[in-house]
C-alpha positions as CSV (number, residue, x, y, z in Angstrom):
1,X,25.0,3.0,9.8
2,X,24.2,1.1,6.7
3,X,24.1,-3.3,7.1
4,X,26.2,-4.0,3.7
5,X,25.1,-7.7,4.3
6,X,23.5,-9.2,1.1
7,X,23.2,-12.6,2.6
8,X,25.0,-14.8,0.6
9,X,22.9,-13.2,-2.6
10,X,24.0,-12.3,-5.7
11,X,24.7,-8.0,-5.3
12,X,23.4,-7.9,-9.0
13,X,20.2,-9.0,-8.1
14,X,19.3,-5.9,-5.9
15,X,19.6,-4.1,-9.6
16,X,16.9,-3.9,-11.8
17,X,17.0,-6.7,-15.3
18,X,17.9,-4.0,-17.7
19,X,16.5,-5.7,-20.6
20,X,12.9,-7.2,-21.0
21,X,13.0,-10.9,-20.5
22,X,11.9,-13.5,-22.9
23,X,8.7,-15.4,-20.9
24,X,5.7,-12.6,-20.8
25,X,4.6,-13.4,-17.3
26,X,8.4,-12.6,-15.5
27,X,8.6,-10.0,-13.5
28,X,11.2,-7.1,-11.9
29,X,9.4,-5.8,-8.9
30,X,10.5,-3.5,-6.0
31,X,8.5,-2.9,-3.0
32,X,9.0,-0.3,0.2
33,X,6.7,0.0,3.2
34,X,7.0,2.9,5.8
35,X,5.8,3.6,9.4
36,X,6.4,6.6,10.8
37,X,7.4,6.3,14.5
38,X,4.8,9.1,15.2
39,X,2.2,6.8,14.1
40,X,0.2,9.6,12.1
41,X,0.8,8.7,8.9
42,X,2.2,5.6,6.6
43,X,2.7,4.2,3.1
44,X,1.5,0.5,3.7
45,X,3.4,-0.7,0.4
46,X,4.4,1.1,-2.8
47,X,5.3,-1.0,-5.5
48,X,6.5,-0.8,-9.2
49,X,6.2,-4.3,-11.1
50,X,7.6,-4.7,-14.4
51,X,5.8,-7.5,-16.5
52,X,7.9,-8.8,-19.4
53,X,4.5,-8.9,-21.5
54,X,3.8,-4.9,-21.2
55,X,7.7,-4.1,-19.8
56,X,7.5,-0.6,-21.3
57,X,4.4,0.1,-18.7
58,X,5.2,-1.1,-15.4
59,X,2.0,-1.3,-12.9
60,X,2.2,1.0,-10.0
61,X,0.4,0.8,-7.0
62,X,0.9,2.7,-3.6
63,X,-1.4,3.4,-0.9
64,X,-1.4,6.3,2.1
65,X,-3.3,6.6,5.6
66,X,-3.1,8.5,7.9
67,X,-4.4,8.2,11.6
68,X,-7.8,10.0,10.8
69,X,-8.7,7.2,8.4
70,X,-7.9,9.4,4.9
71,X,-6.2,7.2,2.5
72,X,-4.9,7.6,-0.7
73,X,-4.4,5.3,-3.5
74,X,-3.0,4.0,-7.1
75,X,-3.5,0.9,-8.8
76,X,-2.5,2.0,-12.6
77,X,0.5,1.3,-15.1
78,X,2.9,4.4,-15.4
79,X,5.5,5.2,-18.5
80,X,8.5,2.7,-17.7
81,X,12.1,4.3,-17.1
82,X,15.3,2.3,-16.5
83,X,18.5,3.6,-16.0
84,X,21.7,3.8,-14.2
85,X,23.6,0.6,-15.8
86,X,26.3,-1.0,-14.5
87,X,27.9,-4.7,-15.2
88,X,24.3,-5.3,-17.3
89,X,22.0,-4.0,-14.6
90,X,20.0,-1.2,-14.0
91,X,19.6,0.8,-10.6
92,X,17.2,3.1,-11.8
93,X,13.5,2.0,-12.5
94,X,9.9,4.0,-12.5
95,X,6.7,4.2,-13.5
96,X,5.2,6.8,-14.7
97,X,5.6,9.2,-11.8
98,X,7.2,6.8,-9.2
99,X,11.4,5.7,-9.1
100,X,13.4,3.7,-7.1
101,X,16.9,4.0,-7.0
102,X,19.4,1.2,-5.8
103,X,22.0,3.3,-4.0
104,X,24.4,0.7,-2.7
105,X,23.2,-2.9,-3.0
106,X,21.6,-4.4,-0.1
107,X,22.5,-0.7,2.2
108,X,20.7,2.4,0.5
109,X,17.6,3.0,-1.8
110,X,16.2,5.9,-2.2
111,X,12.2,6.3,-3.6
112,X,10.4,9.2,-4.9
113,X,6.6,9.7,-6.1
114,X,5.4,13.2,-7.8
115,X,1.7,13.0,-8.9
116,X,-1.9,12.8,-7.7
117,X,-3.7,9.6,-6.0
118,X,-7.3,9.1,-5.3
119,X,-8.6,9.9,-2.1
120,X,-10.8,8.6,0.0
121,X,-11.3,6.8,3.6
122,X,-10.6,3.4,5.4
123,X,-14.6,3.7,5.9
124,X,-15.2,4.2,2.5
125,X,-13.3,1.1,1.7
126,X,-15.0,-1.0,4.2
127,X,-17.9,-0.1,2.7
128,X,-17.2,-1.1,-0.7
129,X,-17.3,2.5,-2.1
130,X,-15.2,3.9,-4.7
131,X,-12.7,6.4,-4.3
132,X,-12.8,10.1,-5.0
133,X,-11.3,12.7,-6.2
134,X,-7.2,13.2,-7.4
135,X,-5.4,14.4,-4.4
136,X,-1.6,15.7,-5.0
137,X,1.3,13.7,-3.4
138,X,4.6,14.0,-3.3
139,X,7.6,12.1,-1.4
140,X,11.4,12.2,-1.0
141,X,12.2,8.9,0.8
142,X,16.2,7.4,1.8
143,X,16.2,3.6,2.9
144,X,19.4,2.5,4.9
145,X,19.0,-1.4,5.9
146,X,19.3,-2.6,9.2
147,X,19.5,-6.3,8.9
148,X,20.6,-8.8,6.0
149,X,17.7,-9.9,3.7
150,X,15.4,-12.7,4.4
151,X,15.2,-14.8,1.5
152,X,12.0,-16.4,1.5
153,X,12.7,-20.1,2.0
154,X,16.3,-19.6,2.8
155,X,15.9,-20.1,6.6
156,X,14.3,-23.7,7.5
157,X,14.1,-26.4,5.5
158,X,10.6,-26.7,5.8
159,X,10.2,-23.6,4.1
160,X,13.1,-24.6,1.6
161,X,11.1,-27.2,0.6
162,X,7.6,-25.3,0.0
163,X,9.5,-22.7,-2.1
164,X,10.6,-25.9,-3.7
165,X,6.7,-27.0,-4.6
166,X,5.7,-24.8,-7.5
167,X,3.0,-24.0,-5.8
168,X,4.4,-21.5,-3.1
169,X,7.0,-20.4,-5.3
170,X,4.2,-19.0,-7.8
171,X,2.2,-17.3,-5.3
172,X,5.9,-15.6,-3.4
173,X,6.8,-14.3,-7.1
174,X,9.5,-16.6,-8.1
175,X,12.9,-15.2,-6.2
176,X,11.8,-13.0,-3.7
177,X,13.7,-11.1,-0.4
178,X,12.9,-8.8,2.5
179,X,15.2,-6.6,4.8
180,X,14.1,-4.0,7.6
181,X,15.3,-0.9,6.8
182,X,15.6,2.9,9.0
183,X,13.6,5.7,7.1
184,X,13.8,9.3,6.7
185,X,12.6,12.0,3.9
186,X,9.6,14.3,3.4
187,X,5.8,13.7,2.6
188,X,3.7,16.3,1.0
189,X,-0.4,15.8,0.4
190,X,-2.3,18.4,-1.2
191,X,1.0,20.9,-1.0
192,X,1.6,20.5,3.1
193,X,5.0,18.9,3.4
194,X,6.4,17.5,6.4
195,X,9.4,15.6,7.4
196,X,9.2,11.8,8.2
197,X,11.3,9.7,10.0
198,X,10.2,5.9,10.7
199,X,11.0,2.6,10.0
200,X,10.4,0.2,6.6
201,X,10.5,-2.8,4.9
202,X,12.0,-3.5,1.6
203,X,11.3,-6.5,-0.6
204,X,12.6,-7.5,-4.1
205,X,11.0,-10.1,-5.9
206,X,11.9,-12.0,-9.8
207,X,10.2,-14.4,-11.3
208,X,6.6,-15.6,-12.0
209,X,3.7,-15.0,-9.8
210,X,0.1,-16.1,-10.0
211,X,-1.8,-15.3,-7.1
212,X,-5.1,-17.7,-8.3
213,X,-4.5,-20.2,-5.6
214,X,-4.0,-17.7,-2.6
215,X,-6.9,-18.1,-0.3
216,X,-5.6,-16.9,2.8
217,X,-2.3,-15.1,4.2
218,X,-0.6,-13.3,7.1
219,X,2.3,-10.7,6.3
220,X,4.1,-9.1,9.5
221,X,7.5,-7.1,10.2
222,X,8.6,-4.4,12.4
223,X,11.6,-3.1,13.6
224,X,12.0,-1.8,17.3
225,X,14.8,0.8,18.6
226,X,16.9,-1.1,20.3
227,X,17.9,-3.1,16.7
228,X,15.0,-5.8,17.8
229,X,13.2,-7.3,15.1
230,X,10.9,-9.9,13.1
231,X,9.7,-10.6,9.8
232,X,6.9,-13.5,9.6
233,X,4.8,-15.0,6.2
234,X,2.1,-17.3,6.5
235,X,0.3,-18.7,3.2
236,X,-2.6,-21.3,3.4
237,X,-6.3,-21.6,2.3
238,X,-7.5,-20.0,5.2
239,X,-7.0,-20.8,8.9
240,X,-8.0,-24.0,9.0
241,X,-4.5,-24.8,6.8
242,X,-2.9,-26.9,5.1
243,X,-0.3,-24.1,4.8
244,X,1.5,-23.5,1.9
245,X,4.0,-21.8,2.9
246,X,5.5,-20.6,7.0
247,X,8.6,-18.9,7.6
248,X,9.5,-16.3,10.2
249,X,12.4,-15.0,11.8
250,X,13.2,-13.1,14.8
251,X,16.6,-10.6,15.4
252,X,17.8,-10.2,18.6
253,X,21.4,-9.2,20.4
254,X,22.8,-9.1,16.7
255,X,21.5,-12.8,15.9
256,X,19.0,-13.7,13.8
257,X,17.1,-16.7,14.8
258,X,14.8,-19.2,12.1
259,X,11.4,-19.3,13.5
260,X,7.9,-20.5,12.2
261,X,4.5,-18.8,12.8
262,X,2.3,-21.4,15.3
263,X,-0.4,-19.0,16.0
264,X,-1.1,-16.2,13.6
265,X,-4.4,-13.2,13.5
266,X,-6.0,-14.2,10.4
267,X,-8.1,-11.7,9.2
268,X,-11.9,-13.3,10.4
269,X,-13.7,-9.4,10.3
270,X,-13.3,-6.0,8.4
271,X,-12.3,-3.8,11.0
272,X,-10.7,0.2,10.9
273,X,-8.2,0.0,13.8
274,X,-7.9,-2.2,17.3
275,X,-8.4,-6.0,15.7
276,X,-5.7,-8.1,17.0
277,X,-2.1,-8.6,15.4
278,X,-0.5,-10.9,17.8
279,X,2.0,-13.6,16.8
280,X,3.5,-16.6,18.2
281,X,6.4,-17.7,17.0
282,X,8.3,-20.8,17.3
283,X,12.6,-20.6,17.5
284,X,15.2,-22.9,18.3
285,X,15.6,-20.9,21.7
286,X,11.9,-21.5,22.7
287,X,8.8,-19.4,21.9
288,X,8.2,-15.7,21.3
289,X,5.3,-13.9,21.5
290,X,4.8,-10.6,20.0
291,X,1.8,-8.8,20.4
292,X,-0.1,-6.7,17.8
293,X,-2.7,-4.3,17.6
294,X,-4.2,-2.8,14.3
295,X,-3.3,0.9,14.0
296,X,-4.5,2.0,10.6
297,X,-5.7,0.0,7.6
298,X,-6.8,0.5,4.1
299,X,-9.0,-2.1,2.3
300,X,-9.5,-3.4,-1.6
301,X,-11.7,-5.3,-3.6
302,X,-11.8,-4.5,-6.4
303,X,-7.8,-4.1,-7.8
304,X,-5.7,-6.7,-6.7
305,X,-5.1,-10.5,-8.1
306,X,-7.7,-12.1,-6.2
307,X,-10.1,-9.2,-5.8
308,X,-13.4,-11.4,-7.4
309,X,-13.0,-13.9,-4.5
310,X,-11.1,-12.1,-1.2
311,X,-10.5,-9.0,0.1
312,X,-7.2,-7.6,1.0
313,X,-6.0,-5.9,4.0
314,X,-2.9,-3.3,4.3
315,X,-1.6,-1.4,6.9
316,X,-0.2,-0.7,10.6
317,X,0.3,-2.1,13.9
318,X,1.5,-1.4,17.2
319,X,3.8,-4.5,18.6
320,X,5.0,-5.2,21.4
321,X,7.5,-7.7,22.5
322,X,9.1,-8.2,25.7
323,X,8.1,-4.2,27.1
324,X,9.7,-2.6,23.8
325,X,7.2,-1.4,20.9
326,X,7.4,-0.3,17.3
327,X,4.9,0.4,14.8
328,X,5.1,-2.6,12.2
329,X,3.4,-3.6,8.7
330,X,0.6,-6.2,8.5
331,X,-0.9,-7.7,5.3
332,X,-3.8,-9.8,5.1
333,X,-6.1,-11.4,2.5
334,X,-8.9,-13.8,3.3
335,X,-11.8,-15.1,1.0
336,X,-14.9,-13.3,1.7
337,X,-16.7,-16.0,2.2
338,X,-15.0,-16.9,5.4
339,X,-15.7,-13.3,6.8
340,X,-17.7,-13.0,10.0
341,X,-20.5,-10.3,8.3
């Protein structure tokens, strides 16, 4: 069943801009993550984001890992492609040899990749070595949305008011969403396909983002069977705070609750799998406590916006909550200096 919910946002803005806008550091930026439920494989965030001041060459970057530790990975720019227009928006975009395709705003996207990505290990990455050789990948993937988008700042007014501060609202990417989503399709690496089915998380994001001032964060969703699920961001300087930005939710029994993160696994030690992903959470109906543990990880530091000062951590965990578990996204960033070594 698709969740035709957008919110209370506008449905255009789940389209693409069609045309490039006038300040060179907007952006037009689409974002899936996928677990699947077997746990043997995911794609811990594939992204295509569309700079106004090089709009014809969209950045792409996508990583794979599977539960051996073999990972896969693109940080590049890729041939821009728009398309599919309707009432001035566009529900086509790609890059180079990745597209995402709004099917039905705020229900159904679909997202496809057909190219080669360097491989390599989580070890590798943890020890600072580069990646290998071009592997070929290739995947077929249909979103359908299982809960109405969390617009960041749109559920307490404490976050309201840090997405207020120019601040937070630089480092989020100006306008930015995320909705749970159920996913099925096919995966192929070096020509063996198989079929997928798992679970996802979708996020759009418009506007400016400079990442400079991000020192430390915590990134955690997951969706669990019975319709369960939770979506939590946590942005400071590192664990000792001030935060710059905390908002969370929790769904339950068809109601999704506000929430704030009060204790949150910030990322003290470069670890492949087992480091702790727990959360507490605080809601109007009392605490919730979901616990986490790190399934499957890949590292950089070397590509991303803060690559000279942190390190950044993507990838899976197992989470339970109340006897139920899922497998769930986690993304952390921490400056290396505040790593245990």
């Amino acid at each position: 069943m698709s969740f035709v919910h957008s919110g209370g946002l506008d449905v255009g803005f789940d389209r693409f801009l069609a045309e490039c806008p006038a300040d060179p550091e907007m952006r037009d930026s689409a974002t899936i993550w996928f677990m699947d439920d077997s746990g043997d494989l995911a794609l811990p965030r594939v992204t295509i984001d569309a700079v106004a001041g090089d709009w014809s060459r969209p950045c792409l970057q996508l990583n794979y890992v599977d539960a051996r530790g073999r990972t896969l990975r693109i940080w590049t720019q890729g041939r821009g492609l728009t398309g599919e227009f309707e009432a001035g928006r566009a529900s086509l975009r790609g890059a180079g040899p990745l597209k995402f395709r709004c099917r039905e705003p705020y229900a159904r996207w679909s997202v496809s990749f057909a190219g080669t990505a360097l491989g390599s290990t989580t070890t590798r990455q943890l020890e600072g070595l580069p990646d290998g050789a071009p592997v070929d990948l290739a995947f077929e993937l249909e979103a359908t949305m299982a809960a109405p988008p969390w617009l960041m700042g749109g559920l307490t007014p404490e976050a309201a008011n840090q997405m207020a501060d120019e601040g937070a609202a630089v480092l989020m990417g100006g306008l930015r969403y995320e909705q749970l989503c159920r996913v099925v399709g096919t995966i192929a690496v070096a020509g063996e396909a198989r079929a997928v089915r798992g679970t996802g998380m979708r996020v759009r994001r418009q506007g400016v983002r400079r990442m400079g001032g991000a020192q430390g964060h915590c990134q955690h969703s997951a969706l669990f069977s019975s319709g369960r699920g939770f979506g939590a961001i946590i942005m400071a300087p590192g664990p000792e705070g001030p935060v710059v930005f905390n908002e969370a939710f929790v769904l339950r029994d068809g109601k999704r609750l506000p929430a704030r993160v009060i204790e949150a696994p910030w990322m003290t030690r470069l670890v492949e799998k087992g480091d702790d992903a727990s959360l507490l959470l605080a809601t109007e109906d009392g605490p919730v406590r979901i616990e986490g543990e790190v399934l499957a990880s890949v590292f950089d530091r070397e590509h991303f916006e803060m690559a000279d000062s942190s390190i950044l951590h993507q990838g899976t965990a197992r989470y339970r909550w109340d006897g139920e578990e899922t497998i769930g996204l986690l993304e952390r960033c921490t400056l290396r200096s505040r790593l245990d070594v």
